[in-house]
C-alpha positions, 0 to 999 in steps of 0.5 A: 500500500501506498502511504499518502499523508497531507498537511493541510494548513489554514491560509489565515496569517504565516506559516507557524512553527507548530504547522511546520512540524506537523508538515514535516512529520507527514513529510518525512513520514511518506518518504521513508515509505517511499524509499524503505517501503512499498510507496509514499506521497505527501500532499498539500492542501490549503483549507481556505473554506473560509473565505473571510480569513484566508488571503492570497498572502499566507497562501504564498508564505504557507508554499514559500516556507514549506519550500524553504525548508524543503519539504516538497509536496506531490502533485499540486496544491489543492485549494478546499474552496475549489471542491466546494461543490463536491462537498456540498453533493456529499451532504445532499447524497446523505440527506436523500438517504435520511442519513442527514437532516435539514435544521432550522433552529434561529440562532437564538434557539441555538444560543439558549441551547448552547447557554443551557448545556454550559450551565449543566456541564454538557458537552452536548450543545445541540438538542437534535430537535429538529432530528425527526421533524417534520420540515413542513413545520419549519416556519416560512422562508426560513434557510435551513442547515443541513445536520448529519444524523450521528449515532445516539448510542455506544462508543466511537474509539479512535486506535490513534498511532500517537495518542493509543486507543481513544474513546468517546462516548456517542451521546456525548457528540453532536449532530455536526453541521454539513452544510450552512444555512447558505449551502457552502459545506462547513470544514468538518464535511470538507476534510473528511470527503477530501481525505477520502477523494485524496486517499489519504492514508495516514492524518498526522496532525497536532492533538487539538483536532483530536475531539475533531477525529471523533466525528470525523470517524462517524462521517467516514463510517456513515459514508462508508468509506475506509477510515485513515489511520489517524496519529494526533500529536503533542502541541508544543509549549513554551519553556515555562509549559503554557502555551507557546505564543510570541513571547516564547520566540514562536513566530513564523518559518520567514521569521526565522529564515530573516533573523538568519536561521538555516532551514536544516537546523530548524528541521533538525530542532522541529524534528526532535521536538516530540520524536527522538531517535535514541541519543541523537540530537544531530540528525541528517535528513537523509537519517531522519527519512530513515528512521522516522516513524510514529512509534517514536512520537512521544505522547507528552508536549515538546517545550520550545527552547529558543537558545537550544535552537539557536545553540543547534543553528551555529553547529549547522553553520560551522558544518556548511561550506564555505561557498554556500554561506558566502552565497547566504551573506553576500546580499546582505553585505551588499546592502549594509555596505551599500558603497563601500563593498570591496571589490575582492570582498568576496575572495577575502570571505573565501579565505576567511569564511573557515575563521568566521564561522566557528563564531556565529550562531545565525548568518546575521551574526555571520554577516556582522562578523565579516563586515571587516573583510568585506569593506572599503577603506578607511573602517569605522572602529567601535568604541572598544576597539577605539579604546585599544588605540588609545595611550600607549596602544596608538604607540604599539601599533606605529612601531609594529607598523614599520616591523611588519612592513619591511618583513619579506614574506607576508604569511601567517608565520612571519607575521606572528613571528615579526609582532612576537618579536616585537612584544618581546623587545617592547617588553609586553606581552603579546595580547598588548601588541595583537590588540590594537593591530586587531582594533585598527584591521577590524574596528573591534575588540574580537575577531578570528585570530589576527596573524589569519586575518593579516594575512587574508587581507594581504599586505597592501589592504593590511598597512593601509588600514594601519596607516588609516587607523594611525592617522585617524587617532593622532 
């Protein structure tokens, strides 16, 4: 059997972090069926049944993140609204088989219903009044609802992948609405002939649609079709265990993209939010396609931790080749400097990238890092690194400037060698004389090692940023 699983996100504002698990579980789920089994696709469907909310923008985010982070879908995406037709044809075919109801409670009558179970404690909120009525009785011009006649007895019990066996007692559940009083189909009616005409074979979705499953199940059944297998799964909280919101740092996939987040870390950190593989916290997507499977879905809510994501972007960034984050960082330099971008900056980056990365924890911080390679002459210094070329450091630094311009070989050795030397004779230690050479190459107080960063700067480029730096703290 082929697996098919889907996600199935509301176009309704961006692509949260929550949704963008949950495509990654049915992502990943399908392709380890595609590769290690006998089949698996994974689809997208963009529930826009309403109309109010759902906006052309979030649709484009919802394909822009998912395509982010690579997970690719099969076949084109499905708008739900576009299928309304075919849902509503689904209700009037139950309604001719007196499987389903025409209701034609006022709202008001609904609100006093709702009203009084709350105040007994029912969950119940609908009274089946107009379950075996006659709809002659209906008063005139009034635009009935369409009511699906669920069972009054017994049990509905979910086998969930996740959760284990769920059970909710059949009184406790209402006639769910099919259609409105305007003849569009409601979600509850549109996910269920969806899935089915999709051939959906797994639901993986978060567990707040679990009291939703129950009355799904009975739709499939009173439809007679074969019911997917369902595995709701643990929402995530926040490090504190309340609900996760903003202040958790839970925005949406572009946010984290714009504040310099690699895709594959951020699948890595959603991937073991809820699922664990052993010990691994480092997990490949090849090796995630291999193992995953919901058996290793735990049943308990994954807290968010926003410095643990950050912690896992840096080893992803120390992990990534040079050529792809210099890619990654280009635009942004080429903004931030506007003017002043350096003709050879981006062969400065090539030999510095390997020094720059070990530092950063997002590609912001990456970028920031790398101004000093990638700007023209003369650099502005911060304040720290003013301080260093202050006293005795603007000293330090003419005197090493004279050594390390009549040094024959410009390499990292002869380099470190030639300030060596110097500290030695100017009796001072070493970080004495390396910091203000650092200040006045990088306009800061902390780079990658400064003998390095001489020698990717080259001689030239080098000196004249001495000879600036001299001039401009006399």
């Amino acid at each position: 059997m082929t697996v098919v699983t889907r996600f199935a996100p509301s176009p309704t504002g961006f692509l949260h972090i929550g949704g963008a698990r949950t495509a990654l579980y049915n992502w990943l789920f399908a392709e380890h069926h595609a590769e290690y089994g006998s089949g698996g696709r994974f689809l997208l469907r963009i529930e826009d049944t309403d109309r109010k909310r759902s906006t052309e923008q979030a649709v484009n985010a919802i394909y822009d993140g998912l395509s982010w982070l690579g997970l690719d879908w099969d076949g084109d995406a499905v708008s739900q609204f576009s299928h309304a037709e075919r849902h509503a044809g689904v209700a009037r075919r139950l309604l001719a088989e007196d499987k389903a109801y025409k209701c034609f409670c006022t709202p008001d009558e609904l609100r006093e219903m709702r009203d009084a179970a709350r105040e007994e404690g029912r969950s119940k909120l609908y009274d089946g009044r107009w379950r075996d009525r006659d709809p002659a009785e209906a008063p005139e011009g009034a635009e009935p609802t369409v009511r699906l006649k669920m069972p009054q007895g017994g049990e509905t019990v979910i086998e969930d992948l996740v959760q284990g066996p769920v059970t909710v007692a059949n009184d406790q559940l209402d006639d769910m609405v099919l259609l409105r009083a305007d003849g569009s189909p409601t979600y509850m009616l549109a996910v269920v002939v969806d899935d089915h005409d999709s051939g959906v074979t797994h639901v993986i979705r978060g567990d707040d649609h679990l009291t939703n499953a129950f009355r799904q199940v009975q739709l499939f059944r009173i439809l007679g079709w074969d019911l997917p297998a369902f595995a709701h799964i643990p929402l995530i909280h926040g490090e504190d265990g309340s609900k996760l919101s903003k202040r958790h740092g839970a925005l949406g996939v572009d946010a984290y993209r714009d504040r310099g987040f690699l895709p594959e870390a951020l699948c890595n950190y959603l991937l073991r939010l809820g699922w664990s593989h052993g010990d691994d916290e480092i997990i490949s997507r090849d090796q995630a396609i291999e193992w995953f499977g919901l058996d290793a879905v735990g049943r308990a809510a994954a807290r968010f931790d926003a410095d643990k994501l950050t912690s896992l972007n840096g080893h992803y960034i120390r992990q990534a080749g040079d050529a792809k984050l210099i890619g990654l960082i280009m635009p942004s330099l080429t903004e931030s400097l506007s003017g002043n971008l350096a003709d050879d900056a981006a062969g400065r980056l090539e030999k510095g990238m390997a020094g720059l990365k070990e530092r950063a924890k997002t590609l912001i911080e990456l970028s920031e890092n790398a101004e000093f390679y990638a700007r023209t002459r003369p650099l502005a210094l911060d304040e720290k690194a003013s301080r260093l070329l202050q006293d005795d450091g603007k000293e330090h630094l003419g005197l090493l400037r004279s050594r390390l311009g009549a040094l024959g070989e410009w390499n990292l050795e002869g380099l470190e060698e030639a300030t060596r030397d110097y500290a030695e004779s100017a009796e001072i230690k070493l970080g004495k004389a390396a910091q203000p050479l650092r200040a006045a190459l990088t306009g800061r107080a902390v780079s990658p090692g400064i003998f390095e960063v001489m020698e990717i700067l080259g001689r030239d480029e080098t000196l004249g940023r001495l000879d600036d730096a001299l001039k401009g703290h006399k």
